[in-house]
C-alpha atoms as one frame of an Amber mdcrd trajectory, in Angstrom:
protein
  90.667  88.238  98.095  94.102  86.931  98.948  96.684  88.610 101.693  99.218
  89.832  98.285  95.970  91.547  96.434  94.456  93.547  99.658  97.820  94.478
 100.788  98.328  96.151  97.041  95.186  97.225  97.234  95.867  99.101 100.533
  99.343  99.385 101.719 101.311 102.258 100.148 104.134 100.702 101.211 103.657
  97.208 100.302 102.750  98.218  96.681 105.857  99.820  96.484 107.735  97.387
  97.768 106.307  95.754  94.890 107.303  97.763  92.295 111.141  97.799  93.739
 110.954  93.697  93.742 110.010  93.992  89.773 112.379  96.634  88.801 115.540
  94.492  90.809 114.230  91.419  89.182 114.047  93.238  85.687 117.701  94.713
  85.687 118.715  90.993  87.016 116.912  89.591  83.944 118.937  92.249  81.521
 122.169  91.017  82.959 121.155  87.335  82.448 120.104  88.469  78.850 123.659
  89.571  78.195 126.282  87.094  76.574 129.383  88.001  78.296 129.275  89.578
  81.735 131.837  91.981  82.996 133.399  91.910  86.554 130.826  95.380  86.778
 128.006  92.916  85.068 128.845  90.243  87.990 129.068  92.660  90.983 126.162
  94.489  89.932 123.953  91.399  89.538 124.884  90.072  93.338 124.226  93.882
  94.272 120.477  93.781  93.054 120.043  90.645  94.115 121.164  91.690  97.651
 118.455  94.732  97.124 115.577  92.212  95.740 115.994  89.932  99.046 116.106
  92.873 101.153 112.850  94.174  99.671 111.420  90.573  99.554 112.286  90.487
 103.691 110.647  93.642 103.591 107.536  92.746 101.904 107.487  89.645 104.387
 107.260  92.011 107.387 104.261  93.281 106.131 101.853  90.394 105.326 102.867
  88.879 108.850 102.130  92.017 110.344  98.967  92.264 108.726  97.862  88.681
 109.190  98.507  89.044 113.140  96.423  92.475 113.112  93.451  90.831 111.403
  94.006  87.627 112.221  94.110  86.186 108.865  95.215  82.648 107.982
């Protein structure tokens, strides 16, 4: 099983960090989706993308964390 599906499997926190990543990455996707972006449109999109890479960093944390406690490749 790889590192992503036992951590979702296991790790409250990890699944949702998940869910956080998808939801940032769907509102980013609904601004793309638009054909004229307002200055709100623009400063909202590099606000959700500052939450998305947060998360991501977040998310990162984790699976080293877990590969150095069980010493997984």
């Amino acid at each position: 099983m790889a590192l992503r599906d036992q951590l979702l499997a296991s790790h409250d926190q990890f699944r949702r960090l998940v869910e956080e990543h998808t939801h940032y990455a769907s509102q980013i996707d609904a601004i793309h989706g638009k054909h004229y972006l307002s200055e709100e449109d623009k400063l909202e999109e590099v606000r959700l993308k500052k939450l998305k890479l947060r998360v991501k960093d977040q998310m990162e944390m984790i699976e080293r964390s877990f590969r150095t406690q069980h010493h997984v490749a």
